[in-house]
C-alpha positions as CSV (number, residue, x, y, z in Angstrom):
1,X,-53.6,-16.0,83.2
2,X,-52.7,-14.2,80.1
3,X,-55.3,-13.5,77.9
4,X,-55.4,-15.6,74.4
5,X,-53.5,-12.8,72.4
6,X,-50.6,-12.5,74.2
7,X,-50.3,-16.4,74.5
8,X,-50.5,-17.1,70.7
9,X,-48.0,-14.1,70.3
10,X,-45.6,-15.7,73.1
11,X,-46.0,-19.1,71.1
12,X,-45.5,-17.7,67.6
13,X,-42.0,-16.2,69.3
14,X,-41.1,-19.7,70.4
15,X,-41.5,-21.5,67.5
16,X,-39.0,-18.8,65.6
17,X,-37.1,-19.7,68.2
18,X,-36.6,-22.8,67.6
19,X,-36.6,-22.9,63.9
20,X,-33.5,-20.3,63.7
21,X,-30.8,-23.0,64.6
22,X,-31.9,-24.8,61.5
23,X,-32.3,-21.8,59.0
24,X,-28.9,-20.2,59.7
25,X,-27.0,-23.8,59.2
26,X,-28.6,-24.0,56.0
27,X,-27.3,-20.7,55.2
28,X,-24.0,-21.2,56.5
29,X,-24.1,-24.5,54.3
30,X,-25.5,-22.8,51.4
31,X,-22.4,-20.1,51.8
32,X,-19.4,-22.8,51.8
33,X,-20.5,-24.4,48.7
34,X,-20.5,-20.9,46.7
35,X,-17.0,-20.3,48.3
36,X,-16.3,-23.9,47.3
37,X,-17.6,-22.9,43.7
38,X,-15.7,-19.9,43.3
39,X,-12.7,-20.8,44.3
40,X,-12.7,-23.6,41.6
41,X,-13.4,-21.3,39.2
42,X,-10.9,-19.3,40.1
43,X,-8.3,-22.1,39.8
44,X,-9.7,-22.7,36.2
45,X,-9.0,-19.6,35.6
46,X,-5.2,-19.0,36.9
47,X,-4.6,-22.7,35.0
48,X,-5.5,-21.5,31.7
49,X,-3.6,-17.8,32.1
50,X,-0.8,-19.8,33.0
51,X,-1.2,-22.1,30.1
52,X,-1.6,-19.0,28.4
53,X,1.9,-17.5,29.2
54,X,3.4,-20.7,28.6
55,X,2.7,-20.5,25.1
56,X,3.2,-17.1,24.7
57,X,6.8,-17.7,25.6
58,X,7.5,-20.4,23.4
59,X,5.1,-20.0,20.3
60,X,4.6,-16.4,20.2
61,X,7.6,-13.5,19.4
62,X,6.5,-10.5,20.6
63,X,9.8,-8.6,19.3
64,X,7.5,-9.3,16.0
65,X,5.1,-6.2,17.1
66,X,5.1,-2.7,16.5
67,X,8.5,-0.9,16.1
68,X,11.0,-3.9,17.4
69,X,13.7,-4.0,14.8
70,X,15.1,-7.1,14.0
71,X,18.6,-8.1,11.9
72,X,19.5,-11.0,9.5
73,X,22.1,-13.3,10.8
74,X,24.9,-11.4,12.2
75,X,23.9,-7.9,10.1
76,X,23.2,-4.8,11.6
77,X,21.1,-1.9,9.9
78,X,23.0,1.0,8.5
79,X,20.4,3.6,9.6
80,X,18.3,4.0,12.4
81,X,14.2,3.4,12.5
82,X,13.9,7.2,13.1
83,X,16.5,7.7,9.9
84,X,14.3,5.5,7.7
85,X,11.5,7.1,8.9
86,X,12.9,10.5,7.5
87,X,13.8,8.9,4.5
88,X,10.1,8.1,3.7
89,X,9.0,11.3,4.6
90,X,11.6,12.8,2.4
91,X,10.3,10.9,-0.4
92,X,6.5,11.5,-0.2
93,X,4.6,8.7,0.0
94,X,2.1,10.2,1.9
95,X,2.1,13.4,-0.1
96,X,0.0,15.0,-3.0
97,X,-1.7,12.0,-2.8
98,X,-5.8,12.1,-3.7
99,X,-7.4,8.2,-3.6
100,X,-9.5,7.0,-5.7
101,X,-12.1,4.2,-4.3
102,X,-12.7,2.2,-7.2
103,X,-15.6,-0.1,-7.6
104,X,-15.0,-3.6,-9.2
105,X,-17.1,-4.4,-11.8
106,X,-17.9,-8.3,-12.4
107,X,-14.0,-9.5,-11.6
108,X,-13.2,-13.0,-12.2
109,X,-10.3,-15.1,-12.8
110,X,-11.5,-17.3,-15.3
111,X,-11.7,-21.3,-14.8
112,X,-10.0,-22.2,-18.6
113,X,-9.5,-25.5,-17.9
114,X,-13.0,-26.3,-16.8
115,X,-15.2,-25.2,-19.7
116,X,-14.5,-24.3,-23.3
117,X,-16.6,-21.7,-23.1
118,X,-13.9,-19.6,-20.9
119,X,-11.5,-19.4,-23.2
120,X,-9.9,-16.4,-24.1
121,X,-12.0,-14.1,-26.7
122,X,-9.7,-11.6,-28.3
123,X,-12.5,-10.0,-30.4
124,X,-14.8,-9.7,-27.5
125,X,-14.4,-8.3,-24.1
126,X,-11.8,-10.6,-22.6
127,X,-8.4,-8.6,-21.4
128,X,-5.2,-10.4,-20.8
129,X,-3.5,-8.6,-17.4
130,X,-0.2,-9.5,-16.7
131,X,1.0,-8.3,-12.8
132,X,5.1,-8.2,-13.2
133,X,6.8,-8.8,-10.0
134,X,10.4,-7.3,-10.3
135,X,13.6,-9.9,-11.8
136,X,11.0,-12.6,-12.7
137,X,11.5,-12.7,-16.7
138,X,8.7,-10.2,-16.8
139,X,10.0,-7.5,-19.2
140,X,10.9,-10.1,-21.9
141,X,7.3,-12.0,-21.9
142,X,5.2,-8.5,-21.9
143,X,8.0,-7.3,-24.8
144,X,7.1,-11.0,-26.0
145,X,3.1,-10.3,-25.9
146,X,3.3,-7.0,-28.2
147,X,6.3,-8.0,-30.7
148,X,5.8,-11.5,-31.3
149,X,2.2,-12.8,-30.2
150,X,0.7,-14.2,-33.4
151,X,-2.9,-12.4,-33.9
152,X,-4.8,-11.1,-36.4
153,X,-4.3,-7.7,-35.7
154,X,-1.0,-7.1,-34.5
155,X,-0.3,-4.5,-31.7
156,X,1.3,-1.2,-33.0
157,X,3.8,0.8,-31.4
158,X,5.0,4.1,-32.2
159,X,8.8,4.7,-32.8
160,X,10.6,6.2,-29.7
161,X,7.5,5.2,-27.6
162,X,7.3,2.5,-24.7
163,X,3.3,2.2,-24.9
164,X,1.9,0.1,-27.6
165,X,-1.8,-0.3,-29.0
166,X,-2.9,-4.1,-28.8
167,X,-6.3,-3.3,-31.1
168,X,-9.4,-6.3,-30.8
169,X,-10.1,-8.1,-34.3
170,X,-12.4,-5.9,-36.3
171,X,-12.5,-2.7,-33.7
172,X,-13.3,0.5,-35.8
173,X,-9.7,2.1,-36.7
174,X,-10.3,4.4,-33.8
175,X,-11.4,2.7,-31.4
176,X,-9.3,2.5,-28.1
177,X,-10.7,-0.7,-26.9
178,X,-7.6,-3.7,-26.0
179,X,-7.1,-6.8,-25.1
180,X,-3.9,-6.2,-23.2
181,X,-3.6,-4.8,-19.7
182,X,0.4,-4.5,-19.0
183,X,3.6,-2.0,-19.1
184,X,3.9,-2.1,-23.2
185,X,0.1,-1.4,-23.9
186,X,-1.5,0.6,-20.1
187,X,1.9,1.6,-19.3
188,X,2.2,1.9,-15.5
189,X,-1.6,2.5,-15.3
190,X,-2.0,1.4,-11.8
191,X,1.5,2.3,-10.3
192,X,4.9,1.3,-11.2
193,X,4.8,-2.7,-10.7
194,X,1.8,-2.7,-9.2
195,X,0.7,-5.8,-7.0
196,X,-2.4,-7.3,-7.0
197,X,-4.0,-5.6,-3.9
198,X,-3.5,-2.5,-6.4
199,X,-4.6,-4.4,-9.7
200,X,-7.2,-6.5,-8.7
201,X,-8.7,-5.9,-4.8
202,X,-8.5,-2.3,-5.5
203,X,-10.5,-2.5,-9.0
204,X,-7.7,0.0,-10.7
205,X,-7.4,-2.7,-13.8
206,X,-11.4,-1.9,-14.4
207,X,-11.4,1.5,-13.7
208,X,-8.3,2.4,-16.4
209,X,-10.0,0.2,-18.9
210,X,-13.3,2.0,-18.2
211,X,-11.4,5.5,-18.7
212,X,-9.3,4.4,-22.1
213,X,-12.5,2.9,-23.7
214,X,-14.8,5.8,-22.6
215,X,-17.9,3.4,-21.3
216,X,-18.1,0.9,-18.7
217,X,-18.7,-2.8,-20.0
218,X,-18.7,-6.3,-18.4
219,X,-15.3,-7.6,-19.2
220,X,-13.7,-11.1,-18.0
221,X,-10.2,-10.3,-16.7
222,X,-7.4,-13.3,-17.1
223,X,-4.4,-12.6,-15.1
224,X,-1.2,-13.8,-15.4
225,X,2.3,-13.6,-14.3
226,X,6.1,-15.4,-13.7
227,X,7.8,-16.2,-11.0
228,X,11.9,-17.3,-10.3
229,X,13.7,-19.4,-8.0
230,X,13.7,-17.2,-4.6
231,X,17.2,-17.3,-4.0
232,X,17.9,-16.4,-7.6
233,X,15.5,-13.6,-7.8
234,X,16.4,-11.9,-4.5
235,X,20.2,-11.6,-6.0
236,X,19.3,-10.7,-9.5
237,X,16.9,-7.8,-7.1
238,X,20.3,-7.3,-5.3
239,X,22.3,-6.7,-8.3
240,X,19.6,-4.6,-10.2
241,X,19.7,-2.2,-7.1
242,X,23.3,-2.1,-6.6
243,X,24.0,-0.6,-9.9
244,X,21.4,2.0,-9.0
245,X,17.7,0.7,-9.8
246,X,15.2,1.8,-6.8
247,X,11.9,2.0,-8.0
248,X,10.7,5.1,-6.1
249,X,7.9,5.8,-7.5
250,X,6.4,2.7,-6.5
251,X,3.0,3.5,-4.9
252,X,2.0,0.7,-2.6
253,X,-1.6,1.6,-2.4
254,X,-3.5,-0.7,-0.7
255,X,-7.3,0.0,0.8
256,X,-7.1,3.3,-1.1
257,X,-3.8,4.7,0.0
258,X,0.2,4.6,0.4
259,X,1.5,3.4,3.6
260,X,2.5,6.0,6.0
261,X,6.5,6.4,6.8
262,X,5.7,4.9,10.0
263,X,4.4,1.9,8.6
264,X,7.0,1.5,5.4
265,X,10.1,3.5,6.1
266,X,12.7,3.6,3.5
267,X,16.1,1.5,3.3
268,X,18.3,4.5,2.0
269,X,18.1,8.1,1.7
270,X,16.2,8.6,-1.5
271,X,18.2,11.8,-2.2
272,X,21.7,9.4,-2.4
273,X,20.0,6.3,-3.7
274,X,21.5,2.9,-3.4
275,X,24.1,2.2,-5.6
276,X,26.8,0.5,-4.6
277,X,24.8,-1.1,-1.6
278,X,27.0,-4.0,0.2
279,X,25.2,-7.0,0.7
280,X,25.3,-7.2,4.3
281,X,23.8,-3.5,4.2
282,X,20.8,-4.9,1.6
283,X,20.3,-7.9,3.7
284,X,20.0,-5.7,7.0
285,X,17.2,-3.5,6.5
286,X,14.0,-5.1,8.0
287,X,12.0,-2.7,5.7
288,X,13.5,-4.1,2.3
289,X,10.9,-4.9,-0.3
290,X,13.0,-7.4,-2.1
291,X,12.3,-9.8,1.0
292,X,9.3,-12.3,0.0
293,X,8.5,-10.0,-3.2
294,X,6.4,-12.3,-4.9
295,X,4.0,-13.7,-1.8
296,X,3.7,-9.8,-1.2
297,X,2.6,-9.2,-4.5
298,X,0.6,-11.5,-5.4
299,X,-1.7,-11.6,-1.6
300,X,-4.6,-9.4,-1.1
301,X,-2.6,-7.2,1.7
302,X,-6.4,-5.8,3.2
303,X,-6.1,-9.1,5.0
304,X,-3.5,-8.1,6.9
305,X,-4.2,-4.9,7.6
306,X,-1.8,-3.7,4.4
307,X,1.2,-2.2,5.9
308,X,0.4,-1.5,9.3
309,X,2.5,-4.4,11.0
310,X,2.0,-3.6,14.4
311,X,-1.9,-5.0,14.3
312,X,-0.8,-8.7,14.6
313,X,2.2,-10.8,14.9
314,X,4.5,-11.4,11.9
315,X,3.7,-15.2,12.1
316,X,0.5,-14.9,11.6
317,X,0.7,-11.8,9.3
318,X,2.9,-14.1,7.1
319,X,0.6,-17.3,7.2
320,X,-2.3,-14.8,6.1
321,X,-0.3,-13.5,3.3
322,X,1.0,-16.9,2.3
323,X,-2.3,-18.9,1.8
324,X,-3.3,-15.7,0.1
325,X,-1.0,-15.6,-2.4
326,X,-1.7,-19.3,-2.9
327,X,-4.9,-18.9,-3.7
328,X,-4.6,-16.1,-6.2
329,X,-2.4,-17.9,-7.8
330,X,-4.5,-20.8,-8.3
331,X,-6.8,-18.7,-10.1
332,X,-4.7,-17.1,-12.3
333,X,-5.0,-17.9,-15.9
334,X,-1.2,-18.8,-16.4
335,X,1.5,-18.1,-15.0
336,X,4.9,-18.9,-16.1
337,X,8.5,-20.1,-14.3
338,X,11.4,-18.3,-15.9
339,X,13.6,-21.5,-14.8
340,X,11.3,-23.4,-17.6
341,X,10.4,-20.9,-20.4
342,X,9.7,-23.6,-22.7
343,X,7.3,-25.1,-20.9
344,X,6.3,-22.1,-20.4
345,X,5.5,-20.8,-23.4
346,X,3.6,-24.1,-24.3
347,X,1.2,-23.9,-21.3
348,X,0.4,-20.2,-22.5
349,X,0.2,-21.5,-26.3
350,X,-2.4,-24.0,-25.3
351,X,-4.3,-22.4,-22.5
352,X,-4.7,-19.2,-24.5
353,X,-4.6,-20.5,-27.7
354,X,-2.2,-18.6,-29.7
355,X,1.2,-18.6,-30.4
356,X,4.2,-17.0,-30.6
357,X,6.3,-16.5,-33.6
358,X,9.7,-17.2,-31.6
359,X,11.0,-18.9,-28.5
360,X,10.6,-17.2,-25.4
361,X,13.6,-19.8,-24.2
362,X,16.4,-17.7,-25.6
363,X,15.7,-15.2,-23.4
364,X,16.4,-17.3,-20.5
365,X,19.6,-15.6,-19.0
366,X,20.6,-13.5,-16.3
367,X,23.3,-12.3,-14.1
368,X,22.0,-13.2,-10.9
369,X,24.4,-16.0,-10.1
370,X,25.9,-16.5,-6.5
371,X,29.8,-15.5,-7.1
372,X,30.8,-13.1,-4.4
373,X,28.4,-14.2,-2.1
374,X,29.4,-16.4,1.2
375,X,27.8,-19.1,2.4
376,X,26.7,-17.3,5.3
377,X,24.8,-14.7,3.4
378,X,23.3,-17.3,0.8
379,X,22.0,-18.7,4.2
380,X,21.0,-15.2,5.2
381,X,18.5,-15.0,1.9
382,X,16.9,-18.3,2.1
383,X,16.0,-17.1,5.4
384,X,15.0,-13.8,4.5
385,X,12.3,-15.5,1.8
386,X,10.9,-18.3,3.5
387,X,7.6,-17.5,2.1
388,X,8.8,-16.9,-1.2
389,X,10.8,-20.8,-0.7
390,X,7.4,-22.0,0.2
391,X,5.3,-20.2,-2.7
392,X,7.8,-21.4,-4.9
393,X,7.8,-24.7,-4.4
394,X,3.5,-24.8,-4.1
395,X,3.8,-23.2,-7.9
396,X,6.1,-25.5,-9.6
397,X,3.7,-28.3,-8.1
398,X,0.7,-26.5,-9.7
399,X,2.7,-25.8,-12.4
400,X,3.6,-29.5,-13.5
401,X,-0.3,-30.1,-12.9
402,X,-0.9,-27.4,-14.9
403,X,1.3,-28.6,-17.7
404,X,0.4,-32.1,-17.3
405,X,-3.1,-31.5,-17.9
406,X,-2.7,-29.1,-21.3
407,X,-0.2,-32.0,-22.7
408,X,-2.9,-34.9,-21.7
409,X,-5.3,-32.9,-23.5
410,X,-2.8,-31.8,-26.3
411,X,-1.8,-35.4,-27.3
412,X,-5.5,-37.0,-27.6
413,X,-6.7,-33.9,-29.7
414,X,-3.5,-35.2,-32.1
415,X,-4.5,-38.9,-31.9
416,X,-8.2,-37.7,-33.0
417,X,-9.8,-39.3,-29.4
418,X,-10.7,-35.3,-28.7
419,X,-11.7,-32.2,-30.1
420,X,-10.4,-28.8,-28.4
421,X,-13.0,-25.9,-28.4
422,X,-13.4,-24.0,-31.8
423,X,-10.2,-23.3,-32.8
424,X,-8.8,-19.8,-33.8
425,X,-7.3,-19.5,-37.0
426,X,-4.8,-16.5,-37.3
427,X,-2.9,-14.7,-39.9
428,X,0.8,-14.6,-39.5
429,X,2.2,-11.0,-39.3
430,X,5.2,-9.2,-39.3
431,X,5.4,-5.6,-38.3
432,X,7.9,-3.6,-39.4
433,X,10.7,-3.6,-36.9
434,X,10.6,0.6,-36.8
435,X,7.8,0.1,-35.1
436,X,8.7,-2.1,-32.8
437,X,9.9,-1.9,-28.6
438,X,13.6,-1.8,-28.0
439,X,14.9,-5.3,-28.2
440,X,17.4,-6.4,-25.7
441,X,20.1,-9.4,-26.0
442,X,19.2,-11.7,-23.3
443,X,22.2,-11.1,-21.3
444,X,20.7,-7.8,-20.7
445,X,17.5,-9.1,-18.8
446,X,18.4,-7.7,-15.5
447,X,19.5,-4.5,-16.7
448,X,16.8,-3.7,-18.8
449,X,14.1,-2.0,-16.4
450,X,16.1,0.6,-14.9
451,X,15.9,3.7,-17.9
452,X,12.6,2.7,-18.4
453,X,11.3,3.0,-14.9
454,X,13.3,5.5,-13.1
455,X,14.7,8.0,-16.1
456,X,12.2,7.5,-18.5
457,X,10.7,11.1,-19.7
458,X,8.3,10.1,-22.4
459,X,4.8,11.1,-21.1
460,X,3.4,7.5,-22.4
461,X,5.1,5.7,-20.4
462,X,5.6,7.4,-16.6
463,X,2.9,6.7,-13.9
464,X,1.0,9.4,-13.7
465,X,-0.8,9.7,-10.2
466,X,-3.3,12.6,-10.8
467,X,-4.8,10.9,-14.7
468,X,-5.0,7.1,-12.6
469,X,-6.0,7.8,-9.4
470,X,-7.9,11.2,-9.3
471,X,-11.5,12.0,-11.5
């Protein structure tokens, strides 16, 4: 008879014995209901990729990305990517070029409707910065601003000179301090028709004022602009450049530098210009400018990743920009529409509280009707500027808001039910007309930029890179 050890060891053996059948059924159990569980989850996961591709087919162009070239209706580019490439390398964007990180002081876009106390101070430290997008009426309401805004102390500007000095009310008689920001007071201070990324995000617009006044002070910047029909302006644009207007020096800085020639190659050789450009040709390049001009200008382009279009797709780029340029405009002081330059003028009247000693109505002709032009191509630009269609139409609804609200206002003060803020009251003057900018007729409107921004030589009045952009 075994002894007691080896029996409690032959028993401890059967009992494992026995148990095993259970333990490895449990296991095997255990084992199909992970496989189970991991197969569903793999299902999930070839469901949603597939949902995945399915709107990535429909909803998503991926020609939008990176280099893809794309054509308007039926036109085909003149030069190649890899030409255009070589023409922005040719004309230096990239080069000689020393950024300047500027620091925003105390930027705001001032709420004038909200409270009398943000009206606009012309003796204090209150500047007026106009941003003039290209064939908007711009040129005749900043010539408008230094010739015939009614203030105390009218701006002076020297014979044979494009820059005026727009003095404060009771400045010492040397001092450089003004309440103007724009082409007939700066000059091209922050690049030739500088944008908002480059006025505003950028902080140039406080940085030049810091440099012209010597000191640094808290100012309160009101911005303002115009905009144009979109079909309108694009062939006003069209017929500006075809009789030779290109705007190369046109910086495009946006988080502190140009765009490489990769990311904004050029249209034409720079060497050979433009003039004479067909239509089809103009409405072919993917890389022209004139395409959405205003939403451009007037968005915060960091948002997007400035001109680098290859880091998202265009539908989302141009949402981004869109509801950007939106916004800005909502907090603009004023801005005016050239197709309504009285009402115009009366919204700035009111909101700024000045006026003008003429109307800013006669100036309202151009030559950018639609004679020449086919069907097809007027097609071919409404398409080319949807966002501009679509800013348009969200301004002139702002707009009549706008207008609506100064005139409510306007025609209680006049019944005696209301009181505006402390008024202004300011002497009439007339400089004498030596001293005064150019005037051009109004049928001249379109062609009036084009000495003054590609062939001027007076020193006042060019961009000048190294005294803006460099310490």
């Amino acid at each position: 008879m075994p002894n007691s050890t080896e029996h409690s060891r032959r028993q401890a053996l059967t009992s494992t014995a026995c148990r095993r059948p259970s333990a490895y059924i449990t296991m095997k159990t255990d084992n199909r209901a992970m496989r189970q569980r991991c197969t569903g989850i793999i299902s999930i996961v070839f469901i949603l990729l597939g949902i995945g591709l399915f709107i990535s087919y429909f909803y998503v162009d991926f020609h939008d990305f990176g280099d893809a070239s794309y054509t308007s209706i039926g036109f085909t580019s003149r030069y190649s990517i890899d030409e255009m490439r070589g023409f922005a390398y040719k004309n230096g964007l990239s080069r000689n070029f020393k950024p300047k990180l500027y620091v925003r002081w105390n930027l705001s876009f001032n709420r004038m409707f909200e409270d009398s106390e943000n009206k606009f101070d012309l003796a204090g430290k209150d500047v007026l910065v106009f941003l003039h997008i290209q064939k908007t009426a711009g040129t005749s309401f900043e010539r408008f601003l230094v010739r015939y805004l009614d203030t105390p102390t009218p701006c002076s500007c020297n014979l044979g000179k494009k820059r005026c000095n727009c003095p404060r009310p009771h400045a010492p008689a040397k001092s450089k301090a003004s309440w103007l920001f724009s082409r007939y007071s700066t000059g091209w201070a922050c690049g030739l028709h500088a944008d908002f990324t480059e006025l505003s995000v950028s902080g140039c617009v406080d940085h030049v004022m810091d440099k012209r006044e010597g000191t640094h002070k808290k100012r309160r910047y009101f911005y303002t602009t115009f905009l144009r029909d979109p079909v309108s302006r694009f062939i006003s644009e069209y017929r500006h450049v075809e009789r030779g207007a290109t705007w190369l020096a046109s910086r495009h800085v946006c988080n502190g530098k140009p765009p490489t020639p990769d990311q904004l190659p050029m249209c034409f050789d720079p060497d050979v210009g433009w003039e004479g450009v067909p239509i089809e040709e103009f409405l072919s390049c993917p890389y022209n400018l004139a395409f959405n001009r205003m939403t451009r200008m007037l968005a915060d382009l960091t948002l997007v990743h400035c001109y680098d279009h290859s880091s998202m797709n265009s539908s989302t780029r141009d949402r981004i920009m869109l509801e950007s340029a939106k916004n800005n405009l909502r907090n603009f002081a004023f801005f005016g529409i050239k197709e309504r330059m009285d009402d115009s003028q009366f919204m700035f009247e009111k909101a700024f509280n000045m006026k003008f000693t003429q109307s800013l109505a006669q100036w309202n002709k151009s030559k950018s009707d639609a004679n020449g032009l086919t069907p097809r191509e007027l097609q071919a630009i409404r398409d080319k500027n949807y966002l501009d269609i679509q800013l348009y139409e969200f301004a002139v609804r702002l707009f009549d808001k706008r207008l609506a609200l100064l005139k409510s206002n306007f025609d209680s003060t006049e019944t005696g039910q209301n009181i505006n803020p402390k008024a202004v009251v300011y002497v009439k003057s007339n400089p004498p007309k030596a001293a005064l900018p150019p005037q051009t007729s109004a049928e001249d409107e379109d062609d009036e930029d084009s000495e003054i921004e590609q062939t001027s030589t007076d020193k006042d009045d060019v961009y000048d890179e190294s005294e803006y952009f460099n310490e």
